[in-house]
Every structure is written in C-alpha cells, then in structure tokens.
C-alpha atoms as a printed R data frame, in Angstrom:
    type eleno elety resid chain resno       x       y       z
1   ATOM     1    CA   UNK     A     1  87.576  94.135 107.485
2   ATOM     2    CA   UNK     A     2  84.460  94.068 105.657
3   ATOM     3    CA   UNK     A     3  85.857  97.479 103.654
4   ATOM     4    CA   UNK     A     4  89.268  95.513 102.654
5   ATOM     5    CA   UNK     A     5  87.653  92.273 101.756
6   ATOM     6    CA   UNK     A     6  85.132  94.221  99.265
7   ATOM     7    CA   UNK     A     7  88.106  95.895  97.628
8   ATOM     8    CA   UNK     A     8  90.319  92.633  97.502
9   ATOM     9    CA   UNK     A     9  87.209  90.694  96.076
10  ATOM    10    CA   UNK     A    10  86.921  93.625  93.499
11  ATOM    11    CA   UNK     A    11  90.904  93.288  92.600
12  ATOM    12    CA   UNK     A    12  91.975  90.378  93.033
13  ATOM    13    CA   UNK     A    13  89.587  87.482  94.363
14  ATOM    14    CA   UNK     A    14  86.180  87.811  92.809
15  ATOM    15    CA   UNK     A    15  88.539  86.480  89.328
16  ATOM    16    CA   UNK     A    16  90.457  84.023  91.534
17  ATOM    17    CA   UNK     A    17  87.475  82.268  91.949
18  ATOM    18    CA   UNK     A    18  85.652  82.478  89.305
19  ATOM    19    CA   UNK     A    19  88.784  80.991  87.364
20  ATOM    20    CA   UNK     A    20  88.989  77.884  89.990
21  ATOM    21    CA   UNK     A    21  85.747  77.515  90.716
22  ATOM    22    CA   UNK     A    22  83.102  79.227  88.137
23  ATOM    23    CA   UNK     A    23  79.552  79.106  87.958
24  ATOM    24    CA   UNK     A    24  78.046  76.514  86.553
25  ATOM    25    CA   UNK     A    25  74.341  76.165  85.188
26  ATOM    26    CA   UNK     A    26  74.176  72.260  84.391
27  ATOM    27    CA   UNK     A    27  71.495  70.392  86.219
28  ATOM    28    CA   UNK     A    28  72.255  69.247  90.221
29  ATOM    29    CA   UNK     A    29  74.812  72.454  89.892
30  ATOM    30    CA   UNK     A    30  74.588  74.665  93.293
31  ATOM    31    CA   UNK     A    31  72.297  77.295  91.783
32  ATOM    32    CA   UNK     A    32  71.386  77.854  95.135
33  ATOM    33    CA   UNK     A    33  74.515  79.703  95.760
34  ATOM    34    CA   UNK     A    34  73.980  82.099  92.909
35  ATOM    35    CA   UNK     A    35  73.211  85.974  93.300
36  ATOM    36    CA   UNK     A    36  69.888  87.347  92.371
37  ATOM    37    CA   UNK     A    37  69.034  90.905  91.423
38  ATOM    38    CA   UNK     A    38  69.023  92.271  94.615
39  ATOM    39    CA   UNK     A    39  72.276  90.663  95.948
40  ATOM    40    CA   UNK     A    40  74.147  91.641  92.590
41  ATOM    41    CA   UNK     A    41  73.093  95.494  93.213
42  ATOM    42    CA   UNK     A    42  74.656  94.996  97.065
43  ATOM    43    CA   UNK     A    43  77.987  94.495  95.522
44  ATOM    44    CA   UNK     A    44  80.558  96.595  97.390
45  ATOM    45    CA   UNK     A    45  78.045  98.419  99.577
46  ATOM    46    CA   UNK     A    46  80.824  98.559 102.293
47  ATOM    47    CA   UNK     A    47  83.653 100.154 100.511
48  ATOM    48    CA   UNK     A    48  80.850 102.433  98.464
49  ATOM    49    CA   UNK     A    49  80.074 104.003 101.930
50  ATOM    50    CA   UNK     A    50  83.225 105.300 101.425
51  ATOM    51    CA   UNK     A    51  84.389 105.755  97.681
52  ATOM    52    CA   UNK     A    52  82.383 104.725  95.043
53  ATOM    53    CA   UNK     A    53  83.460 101.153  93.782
54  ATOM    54    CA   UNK     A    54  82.104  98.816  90.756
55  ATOM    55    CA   UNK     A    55  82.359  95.372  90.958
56  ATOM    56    CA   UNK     A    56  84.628  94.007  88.052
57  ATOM    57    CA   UNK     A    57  82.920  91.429  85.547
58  ATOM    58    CA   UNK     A    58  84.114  88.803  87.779
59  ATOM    59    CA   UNK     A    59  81.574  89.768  90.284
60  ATOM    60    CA   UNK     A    60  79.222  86.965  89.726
61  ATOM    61    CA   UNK     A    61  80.813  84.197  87.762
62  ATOM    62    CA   UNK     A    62  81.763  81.895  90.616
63  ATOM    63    CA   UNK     A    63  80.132  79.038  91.733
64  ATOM    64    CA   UNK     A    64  81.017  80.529  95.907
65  ATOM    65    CA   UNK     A    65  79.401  84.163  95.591
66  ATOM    66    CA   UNK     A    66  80.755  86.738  97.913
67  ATOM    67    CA   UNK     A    67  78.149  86.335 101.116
68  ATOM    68    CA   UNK     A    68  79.317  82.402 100.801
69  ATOM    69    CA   UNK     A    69  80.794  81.892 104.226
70  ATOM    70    CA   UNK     A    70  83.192  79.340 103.207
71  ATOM    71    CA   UNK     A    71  84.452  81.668 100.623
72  ATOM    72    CA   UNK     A    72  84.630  84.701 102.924
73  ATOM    73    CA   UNK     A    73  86.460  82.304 105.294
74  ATOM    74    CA   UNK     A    74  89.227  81.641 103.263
75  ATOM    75    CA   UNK     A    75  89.783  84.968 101.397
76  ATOM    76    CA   UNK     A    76  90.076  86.292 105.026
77  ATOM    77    CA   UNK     A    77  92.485  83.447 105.861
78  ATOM    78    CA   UNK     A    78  94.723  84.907 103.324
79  ATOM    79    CA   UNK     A    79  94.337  88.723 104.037
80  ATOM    80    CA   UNK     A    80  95.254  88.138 107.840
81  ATOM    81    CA   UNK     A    81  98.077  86.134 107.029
82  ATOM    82    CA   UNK     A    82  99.050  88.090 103.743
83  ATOM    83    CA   UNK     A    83  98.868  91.279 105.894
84  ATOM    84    CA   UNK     A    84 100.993  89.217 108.945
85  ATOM    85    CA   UNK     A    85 103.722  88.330 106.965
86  ATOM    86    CA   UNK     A    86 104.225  91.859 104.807
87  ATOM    87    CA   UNK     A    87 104.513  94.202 107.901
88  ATOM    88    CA   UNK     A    88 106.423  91.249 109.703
89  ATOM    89    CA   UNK     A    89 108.966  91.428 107.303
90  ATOM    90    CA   UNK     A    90 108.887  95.094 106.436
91  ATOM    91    CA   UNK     A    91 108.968  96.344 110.126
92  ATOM    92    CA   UNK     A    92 111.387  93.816 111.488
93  ATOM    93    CA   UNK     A    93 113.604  94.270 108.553
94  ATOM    94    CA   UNK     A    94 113.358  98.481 108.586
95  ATOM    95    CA   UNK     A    95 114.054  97.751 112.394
96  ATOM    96    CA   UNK     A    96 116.809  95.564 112.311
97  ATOM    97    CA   UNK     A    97 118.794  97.777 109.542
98  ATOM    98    CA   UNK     A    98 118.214 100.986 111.085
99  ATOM    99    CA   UNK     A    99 117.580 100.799 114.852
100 ATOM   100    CA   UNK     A   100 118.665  97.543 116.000
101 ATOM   101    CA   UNK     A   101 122.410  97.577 118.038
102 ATOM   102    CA   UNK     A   102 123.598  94.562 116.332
103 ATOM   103    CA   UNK     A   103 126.527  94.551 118.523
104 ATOM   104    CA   UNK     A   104 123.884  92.425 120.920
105 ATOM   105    CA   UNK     A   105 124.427  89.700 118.106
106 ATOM   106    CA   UNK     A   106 127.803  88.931 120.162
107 ATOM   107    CA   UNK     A   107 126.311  88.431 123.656
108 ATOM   108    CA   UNK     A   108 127.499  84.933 124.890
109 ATOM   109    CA   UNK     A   109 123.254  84.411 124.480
110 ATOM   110    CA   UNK     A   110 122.651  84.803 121.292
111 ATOM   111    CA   UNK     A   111 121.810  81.541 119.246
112 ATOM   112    CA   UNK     A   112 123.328  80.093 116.462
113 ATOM   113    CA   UNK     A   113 121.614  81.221 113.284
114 ATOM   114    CA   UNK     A   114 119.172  83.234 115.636
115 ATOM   115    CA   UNK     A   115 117.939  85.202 113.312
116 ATOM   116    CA   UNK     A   116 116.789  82.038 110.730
117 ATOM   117    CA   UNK     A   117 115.519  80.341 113.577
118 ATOM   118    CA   UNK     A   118 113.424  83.514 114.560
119 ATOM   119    CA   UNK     A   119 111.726  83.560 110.896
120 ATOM   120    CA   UNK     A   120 111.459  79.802 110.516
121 ATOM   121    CA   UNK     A   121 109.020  79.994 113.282
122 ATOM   122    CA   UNK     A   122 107.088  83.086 112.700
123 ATOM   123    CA   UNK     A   123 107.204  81.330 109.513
124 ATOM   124    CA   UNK     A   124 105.249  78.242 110.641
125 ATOM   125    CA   UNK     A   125 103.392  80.302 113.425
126 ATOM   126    CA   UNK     A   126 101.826  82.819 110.800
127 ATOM   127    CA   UNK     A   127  99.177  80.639 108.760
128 ATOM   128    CA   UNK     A   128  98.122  79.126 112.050
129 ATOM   129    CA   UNK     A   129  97.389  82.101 113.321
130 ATOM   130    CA   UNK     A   130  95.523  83.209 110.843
131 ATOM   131    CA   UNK     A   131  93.215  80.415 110.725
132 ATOM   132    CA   UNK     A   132  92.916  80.770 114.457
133 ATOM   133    CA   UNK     A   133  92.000  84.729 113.846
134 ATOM   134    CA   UNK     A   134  89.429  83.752 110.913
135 ATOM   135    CA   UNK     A   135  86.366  83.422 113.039
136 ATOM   136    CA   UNK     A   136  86.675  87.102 114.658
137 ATOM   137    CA   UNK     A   137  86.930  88.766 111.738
138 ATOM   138    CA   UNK     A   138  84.041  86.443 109.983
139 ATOM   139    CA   UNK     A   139  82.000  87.530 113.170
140 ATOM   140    CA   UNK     A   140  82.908  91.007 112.630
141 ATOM   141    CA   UNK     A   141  82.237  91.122 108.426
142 ATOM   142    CA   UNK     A   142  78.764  89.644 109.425
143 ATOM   143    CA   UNK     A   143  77.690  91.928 111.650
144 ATOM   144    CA   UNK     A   144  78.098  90.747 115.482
145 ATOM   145    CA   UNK     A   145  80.958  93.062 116.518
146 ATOM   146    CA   UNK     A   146  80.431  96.902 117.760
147 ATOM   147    CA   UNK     A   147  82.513  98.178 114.777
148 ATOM   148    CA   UNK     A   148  80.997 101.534 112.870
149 ATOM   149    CA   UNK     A   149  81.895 103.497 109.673
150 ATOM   150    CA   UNK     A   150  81.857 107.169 110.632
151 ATOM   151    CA   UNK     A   151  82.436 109.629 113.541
152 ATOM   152    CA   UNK     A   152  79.105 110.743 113.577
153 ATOM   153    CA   UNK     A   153  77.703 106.935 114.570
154 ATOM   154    CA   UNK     A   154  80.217 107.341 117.767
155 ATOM   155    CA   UNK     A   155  77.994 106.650 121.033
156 ATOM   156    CA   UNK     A   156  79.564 110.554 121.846
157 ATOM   157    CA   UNK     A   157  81.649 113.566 119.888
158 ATOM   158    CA   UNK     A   158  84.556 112.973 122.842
159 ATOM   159    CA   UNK     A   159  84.765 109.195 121.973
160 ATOM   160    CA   UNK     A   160  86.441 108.959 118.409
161 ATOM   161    CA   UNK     A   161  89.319 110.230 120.490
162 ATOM   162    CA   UNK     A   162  88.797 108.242 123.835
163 ATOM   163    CA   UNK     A   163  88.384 105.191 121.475
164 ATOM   164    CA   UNK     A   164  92.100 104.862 121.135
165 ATOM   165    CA   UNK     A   165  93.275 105.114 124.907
166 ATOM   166    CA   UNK     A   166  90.551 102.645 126.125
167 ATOM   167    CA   UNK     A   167  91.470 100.300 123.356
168 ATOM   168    CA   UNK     A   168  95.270 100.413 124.876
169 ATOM   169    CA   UNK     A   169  94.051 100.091 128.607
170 ATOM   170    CA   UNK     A   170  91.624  97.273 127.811
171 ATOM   171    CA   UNK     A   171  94.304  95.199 125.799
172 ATOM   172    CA   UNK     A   172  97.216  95.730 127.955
173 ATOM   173    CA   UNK     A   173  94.973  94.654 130.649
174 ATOM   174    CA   UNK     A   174  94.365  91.144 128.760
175 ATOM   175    CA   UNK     A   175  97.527  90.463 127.559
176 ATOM   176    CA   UNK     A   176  98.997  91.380 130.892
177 ATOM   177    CA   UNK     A   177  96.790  88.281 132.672
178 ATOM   178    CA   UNK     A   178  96.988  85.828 129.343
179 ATOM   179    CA   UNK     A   179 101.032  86.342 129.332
180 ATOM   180    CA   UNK     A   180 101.586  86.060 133.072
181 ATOM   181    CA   UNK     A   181  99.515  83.360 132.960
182 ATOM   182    CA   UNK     A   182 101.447  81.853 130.095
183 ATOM   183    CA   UNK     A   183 104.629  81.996 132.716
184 ATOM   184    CA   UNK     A   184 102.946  79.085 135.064
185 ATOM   185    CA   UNK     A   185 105.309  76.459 134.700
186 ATOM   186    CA   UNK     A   186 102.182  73.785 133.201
187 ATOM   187    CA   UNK     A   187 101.566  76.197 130.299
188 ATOM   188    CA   UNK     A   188 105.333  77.674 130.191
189 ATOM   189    CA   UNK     A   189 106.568  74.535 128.539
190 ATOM   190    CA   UNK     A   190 104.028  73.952 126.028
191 ATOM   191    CA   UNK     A   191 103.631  77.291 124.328
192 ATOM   192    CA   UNK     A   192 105.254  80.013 125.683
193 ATOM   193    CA   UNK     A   193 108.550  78.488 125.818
194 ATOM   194    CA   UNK     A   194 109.460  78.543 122.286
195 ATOM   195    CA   UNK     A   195 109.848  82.647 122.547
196 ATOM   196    CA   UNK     A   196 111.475  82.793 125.186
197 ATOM   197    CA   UNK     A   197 114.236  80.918 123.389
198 ATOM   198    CA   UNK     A   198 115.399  84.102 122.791
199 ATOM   199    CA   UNK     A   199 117.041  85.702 125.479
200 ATOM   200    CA   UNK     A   200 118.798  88.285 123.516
201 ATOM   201    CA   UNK     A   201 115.961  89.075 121.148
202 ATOM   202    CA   UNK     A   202 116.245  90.836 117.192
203 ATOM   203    CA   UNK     A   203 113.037  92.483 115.708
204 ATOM   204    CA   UNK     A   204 112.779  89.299 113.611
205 ATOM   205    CA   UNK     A   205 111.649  87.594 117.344
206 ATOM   206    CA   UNK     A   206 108.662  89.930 117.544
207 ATOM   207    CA   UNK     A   207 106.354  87.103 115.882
208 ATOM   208    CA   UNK     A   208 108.681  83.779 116.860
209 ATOM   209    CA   UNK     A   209 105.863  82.341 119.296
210 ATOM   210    CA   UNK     A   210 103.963  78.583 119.436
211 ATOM   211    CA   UNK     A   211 100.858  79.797 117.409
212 ATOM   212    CA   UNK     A   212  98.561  79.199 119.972
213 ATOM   213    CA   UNK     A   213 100.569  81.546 122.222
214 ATOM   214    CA   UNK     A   214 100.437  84.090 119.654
215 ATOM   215    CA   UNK     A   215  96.761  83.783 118.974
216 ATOM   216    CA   UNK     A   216  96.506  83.750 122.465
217 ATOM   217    CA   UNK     A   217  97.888  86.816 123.405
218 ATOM   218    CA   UNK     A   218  95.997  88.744 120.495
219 ATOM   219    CA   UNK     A   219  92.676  87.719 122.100
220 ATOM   220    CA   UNK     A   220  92.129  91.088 123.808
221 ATOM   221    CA   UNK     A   221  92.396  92.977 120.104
222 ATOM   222    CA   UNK     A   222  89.418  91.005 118.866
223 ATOM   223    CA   UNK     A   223  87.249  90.729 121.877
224 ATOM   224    CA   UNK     A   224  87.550  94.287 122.307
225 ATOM   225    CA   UNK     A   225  85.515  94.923 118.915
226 ATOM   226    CA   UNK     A   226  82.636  92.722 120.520
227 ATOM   227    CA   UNK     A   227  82.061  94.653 123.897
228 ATOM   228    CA   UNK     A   228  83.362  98.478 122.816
229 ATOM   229    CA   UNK     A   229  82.346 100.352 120.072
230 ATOM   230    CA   UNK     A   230  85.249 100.820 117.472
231 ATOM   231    CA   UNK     A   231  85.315 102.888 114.031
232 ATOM   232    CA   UNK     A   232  86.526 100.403 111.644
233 ATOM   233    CA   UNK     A   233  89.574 102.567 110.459
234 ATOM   234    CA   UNK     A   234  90.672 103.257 113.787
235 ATOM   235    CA   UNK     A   235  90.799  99.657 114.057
236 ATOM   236    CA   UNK     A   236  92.872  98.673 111.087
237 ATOM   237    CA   UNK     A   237  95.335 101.804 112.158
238 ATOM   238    CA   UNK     A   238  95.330 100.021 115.907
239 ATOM   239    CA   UNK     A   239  96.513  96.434 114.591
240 ATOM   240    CA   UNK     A   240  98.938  98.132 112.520
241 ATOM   241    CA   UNK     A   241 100.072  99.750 115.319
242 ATOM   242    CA   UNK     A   242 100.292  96.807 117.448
243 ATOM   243    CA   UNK     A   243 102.127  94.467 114.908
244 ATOM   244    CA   UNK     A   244 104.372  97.931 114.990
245 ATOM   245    CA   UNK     A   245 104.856  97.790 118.511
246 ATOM   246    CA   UNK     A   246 105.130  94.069 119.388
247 ATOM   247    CA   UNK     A   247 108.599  94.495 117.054
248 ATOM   248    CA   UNK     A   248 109.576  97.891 118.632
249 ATOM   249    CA   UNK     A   249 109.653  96.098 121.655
250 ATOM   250    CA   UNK     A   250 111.856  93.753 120.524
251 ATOM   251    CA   UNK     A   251 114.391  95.713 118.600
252 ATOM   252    CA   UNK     A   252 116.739  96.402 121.944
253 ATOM   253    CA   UNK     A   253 117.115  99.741 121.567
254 ATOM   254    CA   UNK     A   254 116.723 101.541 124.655
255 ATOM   255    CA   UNK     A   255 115.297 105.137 123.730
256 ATOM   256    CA   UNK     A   256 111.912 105.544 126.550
257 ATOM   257    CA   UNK     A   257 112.920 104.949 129.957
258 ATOM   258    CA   UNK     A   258 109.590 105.754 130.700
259 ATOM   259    CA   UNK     A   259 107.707 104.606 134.854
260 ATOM   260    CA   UNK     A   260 104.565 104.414 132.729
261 ATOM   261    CA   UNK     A   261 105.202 102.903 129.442
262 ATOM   262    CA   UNK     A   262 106.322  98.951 128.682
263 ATOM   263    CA   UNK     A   263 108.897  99.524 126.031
264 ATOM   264    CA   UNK     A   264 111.929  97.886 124.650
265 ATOM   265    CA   UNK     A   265 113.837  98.237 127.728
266 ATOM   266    CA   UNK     A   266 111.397  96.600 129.726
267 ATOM   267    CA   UNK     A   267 110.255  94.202 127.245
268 ATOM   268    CA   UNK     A   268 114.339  93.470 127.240
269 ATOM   269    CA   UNK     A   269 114.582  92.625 131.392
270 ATOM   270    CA   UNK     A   270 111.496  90.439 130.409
271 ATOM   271    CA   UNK     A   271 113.311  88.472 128.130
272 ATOM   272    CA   UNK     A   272 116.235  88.115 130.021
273 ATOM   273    CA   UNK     A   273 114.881  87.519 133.283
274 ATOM   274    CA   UNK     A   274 111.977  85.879 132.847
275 ATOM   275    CA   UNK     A   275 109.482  86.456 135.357
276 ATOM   276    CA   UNK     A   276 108.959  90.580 135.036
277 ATOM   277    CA   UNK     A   277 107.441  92.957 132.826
278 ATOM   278    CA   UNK     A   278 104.209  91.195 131.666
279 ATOM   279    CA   UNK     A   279 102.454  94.045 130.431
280 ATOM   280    CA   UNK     A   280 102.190  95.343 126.505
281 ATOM   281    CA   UNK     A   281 102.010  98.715 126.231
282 ATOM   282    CA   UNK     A   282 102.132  99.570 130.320
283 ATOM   283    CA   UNK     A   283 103.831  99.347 133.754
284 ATOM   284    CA   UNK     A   284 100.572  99.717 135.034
285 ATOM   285    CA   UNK     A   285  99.247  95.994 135.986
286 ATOM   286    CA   UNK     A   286 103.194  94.738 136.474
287 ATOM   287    CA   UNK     A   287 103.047  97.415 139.088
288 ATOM   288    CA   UNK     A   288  99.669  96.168 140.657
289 ATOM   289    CA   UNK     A   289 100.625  92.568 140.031
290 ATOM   290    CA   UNK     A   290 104.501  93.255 141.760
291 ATOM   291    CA   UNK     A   291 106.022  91.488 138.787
292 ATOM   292    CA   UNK     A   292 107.288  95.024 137.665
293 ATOM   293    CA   UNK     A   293 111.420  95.307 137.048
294 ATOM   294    CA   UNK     A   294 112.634  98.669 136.391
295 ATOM   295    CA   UNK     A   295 115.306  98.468 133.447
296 ATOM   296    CA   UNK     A   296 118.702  98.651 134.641
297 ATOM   297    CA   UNK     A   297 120.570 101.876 134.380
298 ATOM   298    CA   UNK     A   298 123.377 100.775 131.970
299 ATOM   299    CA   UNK     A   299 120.618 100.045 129.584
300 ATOM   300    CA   UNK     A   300 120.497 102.831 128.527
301 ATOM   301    CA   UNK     A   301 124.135 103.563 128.139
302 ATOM   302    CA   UNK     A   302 125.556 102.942 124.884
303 ATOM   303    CA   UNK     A   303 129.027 102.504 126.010
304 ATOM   304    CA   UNK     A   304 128.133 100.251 128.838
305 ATOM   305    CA   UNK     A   305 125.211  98.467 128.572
306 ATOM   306    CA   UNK     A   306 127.117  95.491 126.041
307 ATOM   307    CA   UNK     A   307 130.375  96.180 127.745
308 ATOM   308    CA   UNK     A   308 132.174  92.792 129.613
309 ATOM   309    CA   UNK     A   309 131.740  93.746 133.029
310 ATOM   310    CA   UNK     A   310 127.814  94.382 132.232
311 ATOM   311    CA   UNK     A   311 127.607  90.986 130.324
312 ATOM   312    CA   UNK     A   312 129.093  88.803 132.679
313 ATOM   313    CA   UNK     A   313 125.993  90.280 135.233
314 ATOM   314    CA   UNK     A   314 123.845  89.945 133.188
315 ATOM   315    CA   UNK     A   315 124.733  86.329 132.267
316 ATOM   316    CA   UNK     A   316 125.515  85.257 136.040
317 ATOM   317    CA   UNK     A   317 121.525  85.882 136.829
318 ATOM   318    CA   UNK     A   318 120.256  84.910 133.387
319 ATOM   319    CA   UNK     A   319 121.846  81.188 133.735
320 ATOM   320    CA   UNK     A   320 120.046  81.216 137.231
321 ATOM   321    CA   UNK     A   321 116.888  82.223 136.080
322 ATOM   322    CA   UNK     A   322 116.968  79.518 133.001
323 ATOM   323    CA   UNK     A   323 117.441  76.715 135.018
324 ATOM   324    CA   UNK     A   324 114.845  77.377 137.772
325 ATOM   325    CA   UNK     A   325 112.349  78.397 135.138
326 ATOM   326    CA   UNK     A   326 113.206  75.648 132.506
327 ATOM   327    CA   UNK     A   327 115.378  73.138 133.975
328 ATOM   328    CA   UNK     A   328 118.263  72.383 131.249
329 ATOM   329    CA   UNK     A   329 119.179  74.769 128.856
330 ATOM   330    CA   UNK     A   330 118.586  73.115 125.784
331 ATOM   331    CA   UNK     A   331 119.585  76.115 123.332
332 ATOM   332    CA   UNK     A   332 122.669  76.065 121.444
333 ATOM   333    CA   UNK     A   333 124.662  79.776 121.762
334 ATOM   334    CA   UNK     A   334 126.789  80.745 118.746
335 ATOM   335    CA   UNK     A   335 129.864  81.447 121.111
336 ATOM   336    CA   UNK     A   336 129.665  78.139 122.433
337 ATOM   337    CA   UNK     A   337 129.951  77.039 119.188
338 ATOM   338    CA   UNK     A   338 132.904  78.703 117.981
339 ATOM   339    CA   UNK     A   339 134.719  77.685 121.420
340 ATOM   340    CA   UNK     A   340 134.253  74.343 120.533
341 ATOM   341    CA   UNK     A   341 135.493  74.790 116.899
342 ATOM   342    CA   UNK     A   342 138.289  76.583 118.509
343 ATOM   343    CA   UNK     A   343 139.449  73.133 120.638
C-alpha cells in the first residue's frame, strides 16, 4: 500500500491538500509539520524502488506533509473504500450480465427489489469498512507488517510461489472459525443476519454484510501480513482476488463441483441452508468441523436445478431452517407480493 499511496499522493492527493489545507508560514502556524531537506529528497522512495517517480510541485505545499499520520489516515480511508466500491461494482455487474442465471430472480425467495436492497447496504457497509481496515494498512505503510518489495528479499527461492497457497490455507482457516462463529445464535442476530437476508443470492450480495461482519471476516487478510512474509504485489493481486472470489461465490452459477474447493455451489447450500459450508476458499475445515454439505446433484443441472419440483424442496427445508435459526421471517419475497396484488 505504501507503493499506491506514493503514486496517488503524486496524482491526485499531494494537490488535494495543498488546495484545502496549504502551508502556511505566519507565526503560531504548524511549521513543525513541514518537510526539511532530507524528507523532501525521500519523496516517492517506495514507488522509485520500482519506476522512477518525481513528486509534482504539490509535493510540499500542504500544511499535513505526506509522513503526517492523520493525513496518511485519511488518504488511505479513501483508497480502500475507492478501490471497494470500483471492483464491487465492476465484478458484480460483469457477473451478473454475463454469468449470473437470472432465472433464480423468480424463486418464491427472492426479495422484493433484492438487488437495490443488496447495494443499499454494501452501500452503507463500504465506508465503514474502510475506516475499520485503516489501521492495518497504516501499520503496514509504517513499517510493522512482514511485507517486502522483491523476490530476492523472500526468506527462500521456493517461497514467492508457496506465498500464495499458504496465504489461501491461513485465511480460509480464519474465516472458517470467525464465520461459524458468526452462526451462534448471540452474534447471528446482530451482524451476520443482515446477509443472510438473502437466501437466493445475486453477485450484487457479495458485499451486503453489517460492516462489522464484513470487517470481521477480512481479519485473516490483514493479520496474515503481520506473522508471514508477503511481497507487496502479490498482496494487492491476493485482495483483488479475494474481492473476485467473495462475488464468484455468489453469482449461482454452478460450474466446480469440486470435494476440495468452496465454490458457488457450496457457498449456494450455505445460503440456503444455513448452518453448512463455512469455509472461503475450502471444504477442508467444514470437513474437520462436520458442518460440510455436499451441493445437491440438480445443482448442477441446468434444466433441473430451478425447475418446480426442485423448488418446492428446496423451499420445504429452507422455511424450516429460517424459523429455527431466526424465529419469524421478517423478509418480504417479491412473489408474495404480487399474490397479494393479485387478490
């Protein structure tokens, strides 16, 4: 992160702040935020590691230089939730146009105006997450985490390619124990409820969560950086990735039925039945914890899996499961709806 913010202060925020908040040199000012000599000549030492890189003009005409912590707070505020929102929309969108089987948008569970209600609350979710994010990746731009620059600073040859796989197995791990956990019914209620509002998820559901449930589960991502050592554009490609997958997962199309890896059909029985298929990326820990459901069969049918027969199954056990994990069903389903206009 420390490579991005250099270029983004060079493009776009060294002038933002320099126009809102510019350096003054009137008496009681805070001089004692300015840059000397030294400092100035740092400039973009990050990004220079990698391409050369002048600062613009801008550089050092704010009154909150670049190493000002409150500054570096908020630019990374609105990276992380810049960055959230862009491949939100561009992946869920991409998804939804072009892999999604919108014939799921007739299941007797689908909501009213799902797929508004889905972005209202990533929406409102997003900037709280970000702020919740800010102090990993201000830990990481200052020089606690294990990140490095290059292959040759690996601790081995063999790990810029392990790097990835133990990255996976670590964070699936996490987010395995933080979402099961989620499911006990004193936390259910309070955060993790609002995703699973959406039994018959779209892509645009991938980021619908409480904030702190969303934070929550991207814990193991950033603690990861802080134990393991981690080149720093392996990193950016592996949250890319895993804003990627979290809407793959979501986009009910059934195209891996795979023992080993958690994908959308899995992530789908999840959704539908509640208490199964925990995991991320894996079957692994589901398996070890017993809370692992293979998919069903019809899934991944085409010509049977949305079929009225396959429906009314999967509807029998889904209104069973609701009410002994949630009590009332308090959602309001777009074919209900029309019935009632219907009267």
């Amino acid at each position: 992160m420390d490579v991005v913010l250099d270029v983004l202060d060079t493009l776009v925020f060294d002038q933002l702040y320099a126009t809102v908040l510019p350096r003054s040199f009137k008496a009681g000012s805070t001089d004692h935020f300015f840059l000397n000599g030294t400092e100035t000549a740092a400039l973009n030492e990050n990004i220079n590691r990698y391409v050369a890189l002048s600062p613009s003009e801008w550089a050092t005409k704010s009154a909150w230089p670049r190493h000002y912590i409150f500054r570096q707070s908020l630019s990374l505020f609105l990276i992380i939730w810049a960055f959230g929102v862009v491949l939100y929309f561009l992946s869920a969108t991409l998804s939804f146009n072009f892999v999604f089987d919108k014939r799921a948008m007739k299941h007797p569970k689908f909501l009213k105006n799902q797929m508004s209600l889905e972005i209202a609350q990533t929406m409102r979710a997003m900037p709280v997450m970000a702020a919740l994010t800010v102090p990993f990746f201000l830990a990481e731009i200052r020089g606690y985490s294990k990140l490095y620059d290059f292959t040759s600073e690996a601790p081995f040859s063999l790990y810029t390619y392990l790097q990835y796989p133990l990255f996976i197995a670590f964070t699936d791990f996490g987010i395995y124990w933080i979402h099961r956990g989620e499911h006990h019914p004193r936390v259910y209620k309070h955060l993790h409820k609002p995703h699973h509002k959406w039994i018959i998820s779209t892509p645009f559901a991938s980021y619908a969560f409480h904030p702190v449930d969303g934070w929550a589960q991207s814990l193991p991502y950033h603690v990861y950086a802080f134990i393991f050592p981690l080149q720093k554009i392996a990193y950016l490609g592996l949250f890319t990735f895993v804003t990627i997958w979290t809407v793959m997962i979501h986009d009910g199309e059934y195209a891996l039925d795979s023992p080993i890896v958690n994908g959308s059909a899995c992530h789908t029985i999840h959704h539908y039945y509640f208490n199964y298929n925990y995991g991320q990326f894996l079957t692994l820990w589901d398996r070890i914890g017993g809370s692992y459901r293979k998919p069903n069969p019809e899934l991944f049918d085409r010509e049977v899996r949305l079929t009225e027969g396959e429906i009314k199954k999967q509807v029998q056990e889904m209104e069973k499961l609701v009410k002994e994990v949630e009590g009332i069903d308090d959602r309001c389903y777009a074919k209900e709806v029309e019935a009632k206009k219907l009267r």
